[in-house]
C-alpha positions as CSV (number, residue, x, y, z in Angstrom):
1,X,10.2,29.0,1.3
2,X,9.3,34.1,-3.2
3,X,9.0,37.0,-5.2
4,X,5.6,37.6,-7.3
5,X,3.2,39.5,-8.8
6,X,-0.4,38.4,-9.8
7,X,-2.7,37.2,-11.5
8,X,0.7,34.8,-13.2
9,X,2.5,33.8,-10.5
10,X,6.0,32.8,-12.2
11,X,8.5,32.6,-9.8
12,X,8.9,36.1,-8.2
13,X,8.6,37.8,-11.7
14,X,4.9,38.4,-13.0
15,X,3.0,40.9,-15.2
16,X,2.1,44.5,-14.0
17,X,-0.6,43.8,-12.3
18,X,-2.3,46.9,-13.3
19,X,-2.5,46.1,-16.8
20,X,-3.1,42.3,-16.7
21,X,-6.2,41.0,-17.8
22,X,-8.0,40.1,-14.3
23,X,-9.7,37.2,-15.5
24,X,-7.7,35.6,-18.5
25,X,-4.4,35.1,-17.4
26,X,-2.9,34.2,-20.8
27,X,-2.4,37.6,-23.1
28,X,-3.2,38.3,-26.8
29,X,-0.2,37.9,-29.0
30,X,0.0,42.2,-29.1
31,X,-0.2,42.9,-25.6
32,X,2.6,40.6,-24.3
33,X,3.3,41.3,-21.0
34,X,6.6,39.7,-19.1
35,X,6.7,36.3,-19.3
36,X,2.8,35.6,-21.1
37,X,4.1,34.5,-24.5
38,X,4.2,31.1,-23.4
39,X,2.3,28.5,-21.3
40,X,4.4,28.6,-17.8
41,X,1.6,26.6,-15.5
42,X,3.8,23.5,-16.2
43,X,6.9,24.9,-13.8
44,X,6.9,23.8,-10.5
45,X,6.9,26.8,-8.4
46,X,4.0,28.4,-10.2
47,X,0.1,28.1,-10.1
48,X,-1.3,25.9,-12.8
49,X,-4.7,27.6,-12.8
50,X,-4.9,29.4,-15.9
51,X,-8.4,31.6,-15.1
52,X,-9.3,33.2,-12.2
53,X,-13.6,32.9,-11.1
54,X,-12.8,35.8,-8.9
55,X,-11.4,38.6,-11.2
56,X,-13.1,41.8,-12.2
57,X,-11.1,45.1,-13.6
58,X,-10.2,46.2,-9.7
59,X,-9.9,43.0,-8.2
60,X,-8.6,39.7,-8.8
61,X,-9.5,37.2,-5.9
62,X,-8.1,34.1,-4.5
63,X,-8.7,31.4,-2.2
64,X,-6.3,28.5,-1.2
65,X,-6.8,25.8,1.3
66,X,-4.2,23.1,2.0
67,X,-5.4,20.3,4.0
68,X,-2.8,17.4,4.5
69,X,-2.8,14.1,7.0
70,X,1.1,12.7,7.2
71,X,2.1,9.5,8.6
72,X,5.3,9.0,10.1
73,X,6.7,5.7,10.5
74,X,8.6,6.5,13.7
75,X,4.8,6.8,14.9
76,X,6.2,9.6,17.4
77,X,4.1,9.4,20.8
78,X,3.4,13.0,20.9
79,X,2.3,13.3,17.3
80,X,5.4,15.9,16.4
81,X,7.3,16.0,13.3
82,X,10.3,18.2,13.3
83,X,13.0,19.3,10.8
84,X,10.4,20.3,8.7
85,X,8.3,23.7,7.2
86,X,5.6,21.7,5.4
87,X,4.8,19.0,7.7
88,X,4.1,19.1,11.9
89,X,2.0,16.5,13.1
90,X,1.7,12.4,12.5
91,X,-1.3,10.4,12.2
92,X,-3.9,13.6,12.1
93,X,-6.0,15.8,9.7
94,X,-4.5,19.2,9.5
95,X,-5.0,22.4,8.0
96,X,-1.9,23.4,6.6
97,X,-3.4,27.1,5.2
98,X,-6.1,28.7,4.9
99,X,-5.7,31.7,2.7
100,X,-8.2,34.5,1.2
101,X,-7.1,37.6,-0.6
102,X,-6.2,38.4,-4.1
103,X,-5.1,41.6,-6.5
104,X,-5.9,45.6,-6.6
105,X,-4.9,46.9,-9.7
106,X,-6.1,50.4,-11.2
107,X,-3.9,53.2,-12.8
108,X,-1.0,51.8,-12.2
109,X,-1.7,51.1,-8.6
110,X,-1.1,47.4,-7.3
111,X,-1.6,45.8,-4.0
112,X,-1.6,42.0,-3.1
113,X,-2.6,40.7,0.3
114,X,-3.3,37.3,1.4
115,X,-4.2,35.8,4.7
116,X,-2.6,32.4,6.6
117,X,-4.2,30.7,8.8
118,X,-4.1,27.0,10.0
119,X,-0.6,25.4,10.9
120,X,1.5,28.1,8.5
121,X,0.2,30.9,11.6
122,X,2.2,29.4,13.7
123,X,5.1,27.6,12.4
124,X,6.6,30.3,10.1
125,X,7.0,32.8,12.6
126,X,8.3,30.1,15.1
127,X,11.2,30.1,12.8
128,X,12.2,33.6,13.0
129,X,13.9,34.7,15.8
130,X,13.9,38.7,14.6
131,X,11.5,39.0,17.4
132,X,13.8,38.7,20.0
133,X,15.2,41.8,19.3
134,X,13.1,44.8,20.6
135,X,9.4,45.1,21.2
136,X,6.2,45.0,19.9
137,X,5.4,41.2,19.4
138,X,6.1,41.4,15.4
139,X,5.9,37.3,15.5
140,X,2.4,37.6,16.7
141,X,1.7,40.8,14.8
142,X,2.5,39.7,11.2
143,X,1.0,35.4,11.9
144,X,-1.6,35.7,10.0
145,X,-0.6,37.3,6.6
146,X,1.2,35.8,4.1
147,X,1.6,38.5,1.5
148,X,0.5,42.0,2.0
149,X,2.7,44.5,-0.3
150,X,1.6,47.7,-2.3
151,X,3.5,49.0,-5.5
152,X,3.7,51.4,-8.7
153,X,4.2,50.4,-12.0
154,X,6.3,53.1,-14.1
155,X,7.0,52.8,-17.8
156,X,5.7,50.5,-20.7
157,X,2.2,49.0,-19.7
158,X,3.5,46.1,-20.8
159,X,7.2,46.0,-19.1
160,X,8.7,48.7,-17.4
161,X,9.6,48.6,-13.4
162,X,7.2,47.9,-11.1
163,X,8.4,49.2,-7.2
164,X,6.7,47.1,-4.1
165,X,6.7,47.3,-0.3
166,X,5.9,45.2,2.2
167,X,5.7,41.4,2.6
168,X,6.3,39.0,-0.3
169,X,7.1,35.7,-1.0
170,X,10.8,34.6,-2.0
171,X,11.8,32.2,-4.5
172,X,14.7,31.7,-2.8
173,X,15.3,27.3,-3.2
174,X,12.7,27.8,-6.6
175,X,9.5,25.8,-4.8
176,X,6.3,27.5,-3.6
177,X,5.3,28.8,-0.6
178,X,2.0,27.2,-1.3
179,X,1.6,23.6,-2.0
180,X,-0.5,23.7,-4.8
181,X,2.0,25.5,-6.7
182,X,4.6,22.3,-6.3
183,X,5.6,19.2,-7.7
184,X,5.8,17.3,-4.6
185,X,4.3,18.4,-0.7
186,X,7.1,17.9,1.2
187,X,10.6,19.9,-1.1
188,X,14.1,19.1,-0.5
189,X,16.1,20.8,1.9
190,X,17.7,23.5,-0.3
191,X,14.1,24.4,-0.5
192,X,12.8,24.0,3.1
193,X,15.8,25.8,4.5
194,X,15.6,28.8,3.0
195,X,13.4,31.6,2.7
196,X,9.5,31.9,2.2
197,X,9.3,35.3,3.0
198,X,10.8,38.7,2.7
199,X,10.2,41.9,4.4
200,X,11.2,44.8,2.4
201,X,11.4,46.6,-0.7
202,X,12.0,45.3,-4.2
203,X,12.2,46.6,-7.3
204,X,11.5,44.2,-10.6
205,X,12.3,45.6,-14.3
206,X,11.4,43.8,-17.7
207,X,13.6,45.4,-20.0
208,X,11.9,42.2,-22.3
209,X,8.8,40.3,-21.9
210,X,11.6,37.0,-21.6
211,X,13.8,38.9,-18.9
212,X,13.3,40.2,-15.2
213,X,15.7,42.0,-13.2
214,X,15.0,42.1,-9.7
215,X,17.0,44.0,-6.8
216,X,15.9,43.1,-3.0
217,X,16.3,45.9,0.1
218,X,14.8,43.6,3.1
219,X,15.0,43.2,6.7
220,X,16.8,40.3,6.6
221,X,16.6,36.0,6.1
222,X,13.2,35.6,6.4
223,X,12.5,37.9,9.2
224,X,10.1,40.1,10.3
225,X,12.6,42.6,11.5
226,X,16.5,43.0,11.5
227,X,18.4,41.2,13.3
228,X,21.0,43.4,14.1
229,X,22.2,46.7,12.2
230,X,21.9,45.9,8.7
231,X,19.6,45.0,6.1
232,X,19.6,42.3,3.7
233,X,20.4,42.9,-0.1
234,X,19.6,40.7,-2.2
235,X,18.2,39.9,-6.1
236,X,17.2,37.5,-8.5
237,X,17.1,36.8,-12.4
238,X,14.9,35.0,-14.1
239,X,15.4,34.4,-17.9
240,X,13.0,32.0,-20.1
241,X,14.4,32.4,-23.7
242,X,11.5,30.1,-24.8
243,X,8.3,28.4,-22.9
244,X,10.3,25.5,-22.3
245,X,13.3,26.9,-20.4
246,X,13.5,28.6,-17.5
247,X,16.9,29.7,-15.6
248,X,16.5,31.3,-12.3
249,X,19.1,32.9,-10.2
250,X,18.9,34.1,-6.6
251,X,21.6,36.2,-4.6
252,X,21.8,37.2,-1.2
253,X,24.6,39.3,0.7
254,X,25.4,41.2,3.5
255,X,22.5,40.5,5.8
256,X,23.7,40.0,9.3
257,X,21.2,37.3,9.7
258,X,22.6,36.1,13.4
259,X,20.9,37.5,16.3
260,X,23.0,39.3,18.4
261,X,25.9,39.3,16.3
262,X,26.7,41.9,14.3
263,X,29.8,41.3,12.5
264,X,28.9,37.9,10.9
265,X,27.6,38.1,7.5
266,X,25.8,35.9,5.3
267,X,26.5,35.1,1.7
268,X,24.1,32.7,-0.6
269,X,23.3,32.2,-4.1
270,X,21.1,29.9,-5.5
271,X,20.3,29.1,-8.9
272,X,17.7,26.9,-10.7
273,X,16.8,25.4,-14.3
274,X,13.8,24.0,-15.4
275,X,13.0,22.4,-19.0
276,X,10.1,21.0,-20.2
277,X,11.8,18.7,-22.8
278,X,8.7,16.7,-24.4
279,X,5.0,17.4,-24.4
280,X,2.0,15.5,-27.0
281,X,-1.6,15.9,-25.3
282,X,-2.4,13.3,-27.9
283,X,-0.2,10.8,-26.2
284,X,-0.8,8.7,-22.7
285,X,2.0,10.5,-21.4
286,X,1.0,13.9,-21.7
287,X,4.3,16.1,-20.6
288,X,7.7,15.4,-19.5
289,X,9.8,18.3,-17.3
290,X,12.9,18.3,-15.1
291,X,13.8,20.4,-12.6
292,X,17.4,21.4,-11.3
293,X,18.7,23.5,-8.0
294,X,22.2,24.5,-6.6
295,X,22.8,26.1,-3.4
296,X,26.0,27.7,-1.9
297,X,26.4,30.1,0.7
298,X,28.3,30.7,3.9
299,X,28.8,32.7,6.8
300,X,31.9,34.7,7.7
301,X,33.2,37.1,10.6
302,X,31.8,37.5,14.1
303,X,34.0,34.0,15.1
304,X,33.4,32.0,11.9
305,X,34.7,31.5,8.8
306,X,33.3,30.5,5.3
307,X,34.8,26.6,5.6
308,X,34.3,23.2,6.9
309,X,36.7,23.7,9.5
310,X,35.9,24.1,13.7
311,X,34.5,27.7,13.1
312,X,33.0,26.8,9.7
313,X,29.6,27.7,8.9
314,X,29.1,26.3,5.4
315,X,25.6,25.5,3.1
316,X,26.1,23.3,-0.1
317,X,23.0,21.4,-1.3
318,X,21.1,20.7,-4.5
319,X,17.5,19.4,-5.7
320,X,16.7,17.4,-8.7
321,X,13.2,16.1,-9.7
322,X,11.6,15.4,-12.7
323,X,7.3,15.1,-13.8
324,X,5.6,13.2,-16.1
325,X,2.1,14.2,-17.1
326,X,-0.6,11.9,-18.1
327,X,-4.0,11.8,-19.5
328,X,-3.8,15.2,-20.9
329,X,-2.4,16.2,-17.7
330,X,-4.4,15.2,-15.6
331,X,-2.5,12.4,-13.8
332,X,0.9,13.4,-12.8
333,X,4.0,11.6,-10.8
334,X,7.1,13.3,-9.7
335,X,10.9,11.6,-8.4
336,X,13.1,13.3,-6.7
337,X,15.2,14.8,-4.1
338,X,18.3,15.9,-2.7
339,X,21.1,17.0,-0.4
340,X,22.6,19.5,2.2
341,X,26.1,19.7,4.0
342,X,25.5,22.4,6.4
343,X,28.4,22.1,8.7
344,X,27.3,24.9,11.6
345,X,23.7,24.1,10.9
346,X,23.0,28.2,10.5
347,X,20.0,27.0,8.1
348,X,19.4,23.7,9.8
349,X,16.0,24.1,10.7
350,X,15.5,23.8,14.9
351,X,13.6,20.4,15.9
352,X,10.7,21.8,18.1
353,X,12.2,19.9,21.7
354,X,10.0,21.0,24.6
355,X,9.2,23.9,22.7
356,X,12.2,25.4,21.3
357,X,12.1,28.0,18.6
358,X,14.7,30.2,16.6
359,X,15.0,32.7,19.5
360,X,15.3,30.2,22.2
361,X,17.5,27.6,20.9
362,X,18.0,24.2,22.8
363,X,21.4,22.2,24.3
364,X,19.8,19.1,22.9
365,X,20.5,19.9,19.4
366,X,22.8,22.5,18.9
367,X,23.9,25.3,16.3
368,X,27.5,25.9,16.9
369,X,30.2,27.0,14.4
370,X,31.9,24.2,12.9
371,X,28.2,21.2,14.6
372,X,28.3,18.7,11.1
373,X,24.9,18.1,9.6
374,X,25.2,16.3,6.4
375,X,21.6,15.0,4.8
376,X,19.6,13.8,2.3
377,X,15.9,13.0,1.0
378,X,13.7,11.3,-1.9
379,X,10.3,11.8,-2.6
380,X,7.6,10.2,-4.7
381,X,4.8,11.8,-5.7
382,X,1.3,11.3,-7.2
383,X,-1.4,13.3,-8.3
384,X,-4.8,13.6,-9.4
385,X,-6.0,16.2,-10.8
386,X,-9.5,16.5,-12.6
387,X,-10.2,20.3,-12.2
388,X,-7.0,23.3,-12.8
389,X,-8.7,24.4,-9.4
390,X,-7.7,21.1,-7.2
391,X,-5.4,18.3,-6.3
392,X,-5.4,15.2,-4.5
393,X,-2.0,14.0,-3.6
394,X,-0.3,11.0,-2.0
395,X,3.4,11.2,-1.9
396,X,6.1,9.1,0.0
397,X,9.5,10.9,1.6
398,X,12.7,9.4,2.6
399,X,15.0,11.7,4.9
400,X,18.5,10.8,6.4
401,X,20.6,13.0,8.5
402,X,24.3,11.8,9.5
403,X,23.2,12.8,13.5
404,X,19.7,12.2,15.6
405,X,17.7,14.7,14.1
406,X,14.0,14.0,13.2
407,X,11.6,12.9,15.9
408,X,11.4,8.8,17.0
409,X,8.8,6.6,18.2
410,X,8.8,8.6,22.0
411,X,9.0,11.7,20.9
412,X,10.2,15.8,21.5
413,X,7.5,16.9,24.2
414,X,8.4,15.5,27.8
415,X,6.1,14.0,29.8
416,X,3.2,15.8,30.9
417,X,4.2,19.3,28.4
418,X,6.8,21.3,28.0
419,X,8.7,22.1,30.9
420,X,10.7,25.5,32.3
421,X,12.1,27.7,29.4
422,X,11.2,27.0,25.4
423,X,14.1,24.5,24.5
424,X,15.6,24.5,28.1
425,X,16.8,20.9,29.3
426,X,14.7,19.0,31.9
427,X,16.9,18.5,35.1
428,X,16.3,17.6,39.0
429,X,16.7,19.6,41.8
430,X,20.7,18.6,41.7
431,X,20.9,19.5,38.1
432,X,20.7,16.1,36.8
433,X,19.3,15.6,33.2
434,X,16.2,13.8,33.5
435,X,14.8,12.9,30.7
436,X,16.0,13.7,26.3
437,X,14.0,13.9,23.4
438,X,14.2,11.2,21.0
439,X,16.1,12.0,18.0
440,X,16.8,9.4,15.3
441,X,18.4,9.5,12.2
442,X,15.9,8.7,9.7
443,X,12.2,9.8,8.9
444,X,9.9,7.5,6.5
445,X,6.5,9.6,6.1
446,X,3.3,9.1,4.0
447,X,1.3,11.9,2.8
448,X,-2.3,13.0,1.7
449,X,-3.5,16.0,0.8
450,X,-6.1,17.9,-0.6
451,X,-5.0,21.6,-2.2
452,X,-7.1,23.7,-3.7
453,X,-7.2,27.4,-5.3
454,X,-9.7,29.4,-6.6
């Protein structure tokens, strides 16, 4: 999982938060600021709460909590779902997030902070294996925050540049960090591959209230800190020539995103179009949007080359869904999906086998150059939703991979706990393998969910 203002959250480009109205989110006709002259909560990727109960002229507030129950059909023994950064345990009730914060804004001054707590604490930095190099815990340090960034606004009141620190969200893969915000629960692999956080610096400009250009100086590929000498640079551009259309593009060089190896570089772009193409409130069918994603990147140098061949380390995926809206929107049902060929498997998230995370790897699924991992998913989703502040939503996902990669009916945990080293394999005293997760190729999983935000 982007890159965001508040109080309108439009996909890593919002208003100055210092001159947005704190509790109306939609601006008079005179005082357009970027990206208000139109009705954006129908994007996926973006809040559709259109007032805040928590604003005043300092402080805009906000509460989320995400509570989901999936069901895998595997039925996995130990209750663990893998390959996965929005869904971690079958058959129980889970807190996903629970987040609190919201907005500062006076003279000019912003700052955004929100907390995560629940199953995102612990899962998001599991993925980032930064922490391996140096000291001071950063995974534990940074857990339980989400978003915490300060910034300036210079320029127009309505426009201008706005210059931010600190952690914010990327809309790198175009869905949400937070559920609420999506179409669907569970996005398709361009999506939960890539980034839902950077560290760093950005700097967003408006030169009109229908374009943002925004440059990126971070620490690296969702990470805490670097991971080896330099950082990440990156950008995006989002365009919306009218408040049906919305292009979106997202670049990303340099970064040497590979712990311990400083010569291998990583190049992605990744670029998105959404169009609303028919809405009548008057109508049974209330809305009708669509939703398109691309993904390329590679990796090069250090031993690997941008190709498909033994050293290749290759990402080419894409994500199509599309929404209808009913009952004056609120009824909604979303198809979809899409696919990956990530030969390499350099954003191939790690299944979590006796404990294995980003740092520690594990020889039962491994990330070598040139490893083929070739998949795809489908998702169907409904919702109900009878206040802008809440959704209940069931939603069925299909996902394939071409090798053993999402947890069967035994499970990823051995018996009696993890054993020895995160990720290490479980041997006799002669060395002997004695026991292997089970890996299967296919993952059918039901989904409920209650989401709110306030």
């Amino acid at each position: 999982m982007s890159l965001r203002l508040y109080p309108v959250v439009l996909l890593g480009c919002c208003v100055p938060t210092a001159f947005a109205d704190p509790v109306e989110t939609a601006m008079p006709a005179e005082e357009l600021d970027p990206f208000t002259f139109a009705d954006f909560t129908w994007q996926s990727g973006n809040a559709r709460t259109k007032q805040s109960l928590l604003g005043n002229q300092y402080f805009t507030g906000e509460f989320r909590l995400d509570d989901v129950f999936h069901y895998s059909l595997n039925q996995p023994a130990d209750n663990t779902i893998g390959g996965s950064t929005e869904a971690w345990r079958h058959g129980e009730n889970q807190v996903t997030q629970l987040g609190f914060g919201g907005d500062f804004h006076w003279d000019r001054v912003q700052g955004r902070m929100m907390t995560q707590f629940g199953q995102l604490s612990t899962t998001t930095p599991r993925n980032d294996a930064s922490p391996a190099r140096g000291q001071w815990q950063l995974d534990n340090m940074y857990r339980y925050i989400s978003e915490a960034y300060g910034g300036y606004h210079f320029g127009d009141p309505h426009r201008g540049v706005n210059i931010q620190a600190g952690i914010f969200m990327s809309y790198i893969g175009l869905w949400s960090y937070y559920n609420f915000d999506n179409w669907t629960y569970q996005p398709s692999y361009v999506s939960s591959n890539t980034p839902w956080f950077f560290n760093g610096m950005r700097i967003q400009w408006f030169p009109t209230d229908k374009l943002k250009i925004e440059p990126w100086i971070i620490n690296g590929w969702q990470s805490y800190g670097r991971f080896n000498k330099l950082p990440g640079i990156g950008g995006q551009v989002r365009y919306a020539p009218n408040g049906s259309l919305i292009l979106i593009g997202n670049q990303y060089f340099i970064g040497a995103d590979i712990l311990g190896n400083p010569d291998r570089h990583r190049f992605h772009t990744d670029d998105s179009i959404q169009v609303k193409w028919y809405e009548d409130q008057s109508k049974i069918v209330s809305k009708l949007a669509s939703t398109f994603t691309f993904d390329f990147g590679c990796e090069y140098g250090g031993g690997v080359a941008c190709d498909t061949g033994a050293a290749g380390t290759l990402f080419v995926g894409f994500m199509a869904y599309t929404r209808a809206w009913f009952d004056h929107d609120r009824y909604a049902v979303t198809v979809g999906g899409g696919a990956i060929d990530n030969p390499g498997r350099y954003l191939v998230l790690l299944p979590p086998i006796n404990g294995a995370t980003a740092v520690s790897g594990t020889p039962y699924f491994t990330e070598n150059p040139g490893d083929k991992f070739v998949a795809w998913d489908t998702q169907l989703t409904l919702d109900y939703m009878p206040s802008q502040y809440l959704t209940f939503r069931g939603e069925f996902t299909y996902r394939h991979a071409s090798v053993p990669y999402f947890t069967g009916g035994r499970g990823v945990t051995p018996p009696g706990g993890n054993q020895g080293a995160p990720g290490s394999q479980i041997t006799d005293m002669a060395g002997n393998v004695t026991w292997n997760p089970d890996l299967v190729q296919a993952e059918p999983r039901f989904t409920l969910a209650m989401l709110v935000k306030l």
